[in-house]
C-alpha positions as CSV (number, residue, x, y, z in Angstrom):
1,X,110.5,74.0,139.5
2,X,107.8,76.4,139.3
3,X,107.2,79.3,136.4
4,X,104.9,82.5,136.8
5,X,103.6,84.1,134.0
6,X,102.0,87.0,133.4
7,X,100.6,88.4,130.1
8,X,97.9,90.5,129.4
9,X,99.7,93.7,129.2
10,X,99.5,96.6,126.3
11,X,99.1,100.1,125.1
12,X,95.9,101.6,126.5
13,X,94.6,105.6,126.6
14,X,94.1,107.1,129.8
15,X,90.3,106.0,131.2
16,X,91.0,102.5,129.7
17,X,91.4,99.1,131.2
18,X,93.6,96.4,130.9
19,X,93.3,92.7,132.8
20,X,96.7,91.3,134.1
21,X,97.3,87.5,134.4
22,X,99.6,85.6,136.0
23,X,99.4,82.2,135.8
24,X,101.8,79.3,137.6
25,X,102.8,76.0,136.9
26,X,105.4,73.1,137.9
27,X,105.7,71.4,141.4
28,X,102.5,73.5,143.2
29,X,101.3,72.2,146.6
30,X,100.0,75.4,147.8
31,X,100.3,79.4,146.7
32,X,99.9,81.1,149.9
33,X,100.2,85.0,148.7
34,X,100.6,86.9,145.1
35,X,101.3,89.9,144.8
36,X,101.5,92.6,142.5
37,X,104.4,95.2,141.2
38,X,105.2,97.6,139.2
39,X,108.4,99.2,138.2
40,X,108.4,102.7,136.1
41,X,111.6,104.1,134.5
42,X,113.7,105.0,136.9
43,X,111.8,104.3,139.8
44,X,111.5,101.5,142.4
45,X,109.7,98.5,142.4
46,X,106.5,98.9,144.1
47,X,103.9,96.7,145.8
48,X,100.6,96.9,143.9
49,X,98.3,95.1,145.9
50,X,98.0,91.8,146.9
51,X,95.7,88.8,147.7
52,X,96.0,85.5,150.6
53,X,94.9,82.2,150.0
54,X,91.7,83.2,152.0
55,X,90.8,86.1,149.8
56,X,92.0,88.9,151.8
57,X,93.1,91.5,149.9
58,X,95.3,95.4,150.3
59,X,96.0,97.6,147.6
60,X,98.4,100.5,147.1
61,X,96.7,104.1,148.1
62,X,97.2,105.3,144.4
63,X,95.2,102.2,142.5
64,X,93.0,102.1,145.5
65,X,89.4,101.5,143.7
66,X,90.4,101.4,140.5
67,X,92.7,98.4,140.3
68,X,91.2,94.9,141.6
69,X,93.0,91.8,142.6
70,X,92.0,88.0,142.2
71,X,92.4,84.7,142.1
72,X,91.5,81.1,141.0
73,X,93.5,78.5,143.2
74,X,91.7,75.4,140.8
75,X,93.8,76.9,137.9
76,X,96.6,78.3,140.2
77,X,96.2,82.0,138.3
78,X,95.6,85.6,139.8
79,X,94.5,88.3,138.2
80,X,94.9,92.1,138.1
81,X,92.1,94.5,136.7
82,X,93.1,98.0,135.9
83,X,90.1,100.5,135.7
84,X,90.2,104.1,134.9
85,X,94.2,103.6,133.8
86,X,96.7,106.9,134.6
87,X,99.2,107.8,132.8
88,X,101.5,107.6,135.9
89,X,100.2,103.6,136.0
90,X,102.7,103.2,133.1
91,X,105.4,100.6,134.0
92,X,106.4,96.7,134.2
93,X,104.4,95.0,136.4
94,X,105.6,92.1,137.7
95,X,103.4,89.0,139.4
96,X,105.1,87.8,143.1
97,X,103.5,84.6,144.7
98,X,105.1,82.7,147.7
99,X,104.8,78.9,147.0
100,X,104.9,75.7,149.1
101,X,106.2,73.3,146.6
102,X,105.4,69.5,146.7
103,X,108.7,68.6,148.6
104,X,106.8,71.0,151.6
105,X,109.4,73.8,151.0
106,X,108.5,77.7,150.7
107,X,109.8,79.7,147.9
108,X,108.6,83.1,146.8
109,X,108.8,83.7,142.8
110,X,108.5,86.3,140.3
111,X,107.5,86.7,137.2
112,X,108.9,87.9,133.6
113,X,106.9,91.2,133.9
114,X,104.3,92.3,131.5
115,X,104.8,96.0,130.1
116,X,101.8,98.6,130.6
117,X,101.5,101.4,129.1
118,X,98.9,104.3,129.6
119,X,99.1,107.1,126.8
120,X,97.9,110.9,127.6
């Protein structure tokens, strides 16, 4: 079984910065992608941005060069840091990775979500 877990999230003013972490554990042979959402009241779920194995990384137009993406494969976490926070950046954000377990089978999990919240 594998768990993601993010934390890191909070109450911030607008201009502020917050650094996401997801972290995963249980039967790892390989994390291929992770990803990035977010979900605001009453909206979708939304891709964030997200990073490969090799590094390679997109983002979402609207956190385009503020938000940055990351990860450390020895510890098997990604991370997510917010610059320059919006108010409209308010929502859950949830960490997505797809995951070759140890039995060699592919799985994509999510995470709890970790709230953000950006005040005016």
């Amino acid at each position: 079984q594998v768990q993601l877990v993010e934390s890191g999230g909070g109450l911030v003013q607008a201009g502020g910065s917050l650094r996401l972490s997801c972290a995963a554990s249980g039967s790892i042979f390989s994390i291929r992608v992770i990803s990035w959402y977010r979900q605001a009241p009453g909206k979708q779920r939304e891709l964030v941005c997200r990073i490969t194995n090799s590094g390679r990384t997109n983002y979402a137009d609207s956190v385009e060069g503020r938000f940055t993406i990351s990860r450390d494969n020895a510890k098997n976490t990604a991370y997510l840091q917010m610059n320059s926070l919006k108010p409209e950046d308010t929502a859950v954000y949830f960490c997505n990775a797809d995951i070759t377990n140890e039995n060699g089978l592919d799985f994509r999990y999510w995470g709890q979500g970790t709230q953000v919240t950006v005040s005016s």
